[in-house]
DODRENZA-487425 format. One record per residue: residue number from 1; residue in three letters; x, y, z of N, C-alpha, C in turn. Coordinates in steps of 0.05 Angstrom, whole numbers, plus 5000, padded with zeros to 4 digits. Example, Ala and Ser with C-alpha at 12.3 -4.5 7.8 and 13.67 -1.06 7.14 Angstrom:
> 1, Ala, 5264, 4886, 5156, 5246, 4910, 5156, 5264, 4934, 5156
> 2, Ser, 5257, 4955, 5142, 5273, 4979, 5143, 5258, 5001, 5157
This chain:
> 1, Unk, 1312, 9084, 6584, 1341, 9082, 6585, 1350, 9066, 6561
> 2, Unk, 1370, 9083, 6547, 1372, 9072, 6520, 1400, 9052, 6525
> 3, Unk, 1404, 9029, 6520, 1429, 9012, 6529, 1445, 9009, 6507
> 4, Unk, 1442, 9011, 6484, 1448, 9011, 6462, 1467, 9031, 6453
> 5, Unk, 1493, 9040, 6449, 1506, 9054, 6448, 1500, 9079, 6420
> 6, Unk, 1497, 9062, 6398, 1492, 9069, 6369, 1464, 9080, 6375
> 7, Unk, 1448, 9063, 6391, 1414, 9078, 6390, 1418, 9107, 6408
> 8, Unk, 1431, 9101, 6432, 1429, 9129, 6448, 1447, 9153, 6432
> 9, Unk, 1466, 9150, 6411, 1479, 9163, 6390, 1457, 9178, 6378
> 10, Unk, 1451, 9159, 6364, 1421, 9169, 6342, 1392, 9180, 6366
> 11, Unk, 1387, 9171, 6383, 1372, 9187, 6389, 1372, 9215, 6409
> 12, Unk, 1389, 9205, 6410, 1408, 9235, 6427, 1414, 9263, 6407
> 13, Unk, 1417, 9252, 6382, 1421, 9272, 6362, 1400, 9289, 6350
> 14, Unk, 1378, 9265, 6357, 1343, 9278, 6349, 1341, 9290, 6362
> 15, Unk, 1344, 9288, 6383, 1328, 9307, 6413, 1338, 9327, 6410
> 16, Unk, 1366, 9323, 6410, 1384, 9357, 6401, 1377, 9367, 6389
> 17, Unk, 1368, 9365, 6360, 1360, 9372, 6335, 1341, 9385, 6345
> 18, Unk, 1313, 9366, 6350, 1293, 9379, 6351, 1279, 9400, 6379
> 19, Unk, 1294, 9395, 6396, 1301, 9411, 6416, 1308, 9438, 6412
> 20, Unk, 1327, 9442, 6398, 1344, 9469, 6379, 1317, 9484, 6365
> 21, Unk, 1299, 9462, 6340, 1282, 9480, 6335, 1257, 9490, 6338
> 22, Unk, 1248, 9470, 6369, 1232, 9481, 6390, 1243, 9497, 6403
> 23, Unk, 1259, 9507, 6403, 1281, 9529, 6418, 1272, 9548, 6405
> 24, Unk, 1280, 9552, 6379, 1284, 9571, 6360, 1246, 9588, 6354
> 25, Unk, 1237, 9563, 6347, 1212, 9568, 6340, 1193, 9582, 6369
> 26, Unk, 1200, 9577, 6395, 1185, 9592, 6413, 1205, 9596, 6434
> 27, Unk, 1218, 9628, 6427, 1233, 9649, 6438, 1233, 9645, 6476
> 28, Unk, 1204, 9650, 6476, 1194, 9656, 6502, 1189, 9631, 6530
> 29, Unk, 1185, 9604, 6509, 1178, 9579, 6530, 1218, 9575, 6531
> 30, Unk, 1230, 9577, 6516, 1264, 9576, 6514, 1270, 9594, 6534
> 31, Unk, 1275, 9617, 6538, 1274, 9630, 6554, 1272, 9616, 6585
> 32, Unk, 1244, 9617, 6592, 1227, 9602, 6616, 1248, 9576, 6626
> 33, Unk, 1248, 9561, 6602, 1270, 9535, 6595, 1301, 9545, 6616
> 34, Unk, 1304, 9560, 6602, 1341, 9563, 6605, 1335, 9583, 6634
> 35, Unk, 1320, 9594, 6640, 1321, 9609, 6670, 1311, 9589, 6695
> 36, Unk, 1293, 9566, 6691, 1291, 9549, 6702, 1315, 9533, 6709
> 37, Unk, 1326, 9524, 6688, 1354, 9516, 6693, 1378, 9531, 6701
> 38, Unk, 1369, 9555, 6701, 1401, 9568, 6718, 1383, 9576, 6745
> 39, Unk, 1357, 9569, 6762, 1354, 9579, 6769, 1358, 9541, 6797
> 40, Unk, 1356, 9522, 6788, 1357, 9493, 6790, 1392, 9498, 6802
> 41, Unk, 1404, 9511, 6779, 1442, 9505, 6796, 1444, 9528, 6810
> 42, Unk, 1434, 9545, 6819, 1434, 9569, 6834, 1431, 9548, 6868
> 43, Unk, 1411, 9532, 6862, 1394, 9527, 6886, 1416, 9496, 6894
> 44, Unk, 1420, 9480, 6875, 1444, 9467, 6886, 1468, 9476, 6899
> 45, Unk, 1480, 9493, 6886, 1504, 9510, 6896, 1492, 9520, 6921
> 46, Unk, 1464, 9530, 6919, 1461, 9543, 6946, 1464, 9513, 6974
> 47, Unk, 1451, 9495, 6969, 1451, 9476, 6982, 1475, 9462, 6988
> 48, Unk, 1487, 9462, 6961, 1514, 9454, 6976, 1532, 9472, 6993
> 49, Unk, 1533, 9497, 6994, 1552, 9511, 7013, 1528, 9516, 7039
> 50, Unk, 1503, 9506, 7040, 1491, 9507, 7060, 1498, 9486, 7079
> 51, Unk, 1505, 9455, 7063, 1514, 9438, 7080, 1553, 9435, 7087
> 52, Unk, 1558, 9458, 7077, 1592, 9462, 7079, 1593, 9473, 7096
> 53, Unk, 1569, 9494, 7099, 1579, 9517, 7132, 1568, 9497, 7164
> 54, Unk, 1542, 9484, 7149, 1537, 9464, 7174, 1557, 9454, 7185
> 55, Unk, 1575, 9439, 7169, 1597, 9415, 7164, 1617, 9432, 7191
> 56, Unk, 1626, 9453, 7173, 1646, 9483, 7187, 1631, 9477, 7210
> 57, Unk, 1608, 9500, 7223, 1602, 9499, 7253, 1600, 9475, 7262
> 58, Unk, 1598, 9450, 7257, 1599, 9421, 7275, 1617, 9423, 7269
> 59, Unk, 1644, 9415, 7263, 1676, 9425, 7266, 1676, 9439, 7289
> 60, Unk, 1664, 9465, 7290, 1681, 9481, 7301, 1671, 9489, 7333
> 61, Unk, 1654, 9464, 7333, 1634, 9462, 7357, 1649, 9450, 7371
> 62, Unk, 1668, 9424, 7364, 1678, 9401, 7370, 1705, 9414, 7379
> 63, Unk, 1712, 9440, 7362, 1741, 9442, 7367, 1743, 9465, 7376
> 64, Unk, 1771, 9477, 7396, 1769, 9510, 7410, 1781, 9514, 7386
> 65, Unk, 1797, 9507, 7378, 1811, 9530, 7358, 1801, 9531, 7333
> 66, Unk, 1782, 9558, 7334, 1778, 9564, 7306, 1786, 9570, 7275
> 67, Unk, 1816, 9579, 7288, 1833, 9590, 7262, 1846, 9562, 7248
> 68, Unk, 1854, 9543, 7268, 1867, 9519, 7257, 1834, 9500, 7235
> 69, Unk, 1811, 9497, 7248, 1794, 9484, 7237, 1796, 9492, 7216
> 70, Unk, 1791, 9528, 7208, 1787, 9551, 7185, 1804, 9533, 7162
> 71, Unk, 1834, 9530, 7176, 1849, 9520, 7157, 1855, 9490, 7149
> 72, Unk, 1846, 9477, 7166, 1845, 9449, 7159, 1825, 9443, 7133
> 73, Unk, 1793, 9459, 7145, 1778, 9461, 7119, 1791, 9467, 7089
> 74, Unk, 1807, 9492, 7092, 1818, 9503, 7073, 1826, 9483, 7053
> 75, Unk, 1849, 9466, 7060, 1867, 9445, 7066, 1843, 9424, 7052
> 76, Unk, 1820, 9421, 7068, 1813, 9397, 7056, 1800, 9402, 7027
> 77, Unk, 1777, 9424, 7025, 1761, 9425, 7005, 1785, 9442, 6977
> 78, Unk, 1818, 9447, 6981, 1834, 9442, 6963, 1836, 9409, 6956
> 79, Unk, 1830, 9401, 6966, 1846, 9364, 6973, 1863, 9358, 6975
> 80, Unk, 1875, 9377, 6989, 1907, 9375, 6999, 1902, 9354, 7029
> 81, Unk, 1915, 9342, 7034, 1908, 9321, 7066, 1939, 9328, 7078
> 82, Unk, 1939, 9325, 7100, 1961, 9331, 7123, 1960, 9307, 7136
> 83, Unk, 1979, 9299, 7147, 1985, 9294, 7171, 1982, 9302, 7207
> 84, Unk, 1969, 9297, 7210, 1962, 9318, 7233, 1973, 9299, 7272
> 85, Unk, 1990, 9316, 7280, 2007, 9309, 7306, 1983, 9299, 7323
> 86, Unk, 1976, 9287, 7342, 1957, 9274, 7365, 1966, 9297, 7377
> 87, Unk, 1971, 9313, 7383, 1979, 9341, 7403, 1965, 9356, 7399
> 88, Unk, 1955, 9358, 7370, 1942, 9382, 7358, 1916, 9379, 7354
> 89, Unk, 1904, 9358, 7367, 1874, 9344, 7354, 1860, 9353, 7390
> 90, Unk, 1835, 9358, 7383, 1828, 9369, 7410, 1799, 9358, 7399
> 91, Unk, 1787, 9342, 7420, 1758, 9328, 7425, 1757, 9328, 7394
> 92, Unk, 1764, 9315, 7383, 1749, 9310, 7348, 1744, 9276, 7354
């Protein structure tokens, strides 16, 4: 861990550099490289909307009305927040 602002500048710029023409120079381990890595945020994204639908059915376990939860979610993962009446809240 480089603490040094100017050092992590300069060595940040090497790596790029020479990164680029280990890139360049072997087509095929680059390749391997860059599909590993889209294959890494494939599997986050997958994980994260794996723990969003969990999130959803415990919601919607807790609550009868499905269409209002549907939309509160909506509501939240915009990051819009409401106000919500004590009338309208059921076993949460």
């Amino acid at each position: 861990k480089l603490g040094n602002s100017e050092v992590r500048k300069i060595a940040g710029n090497i790596f790029g550099k020479e990164l680029e023409r280990f890139l360049l120079e072997h087509p095929d381990e680059a390749r391997l490289i860059v599909e590993k890595a889209i294959n890494a945020t494939r599997a986050r994204l997958a994980a994260k909307r794996a723990r969003e639908i969990t999130v959803d059915d415990e919601l919607r376990e807790k609550c009868g009305d499905e269409k209002a939860v549907t939309y509160a979610l909506e509501e939240f993962m915009d990051g819009k927040l409401e106000i919500v009446e004590p009338a309208e809240i059921r076993n949460i």
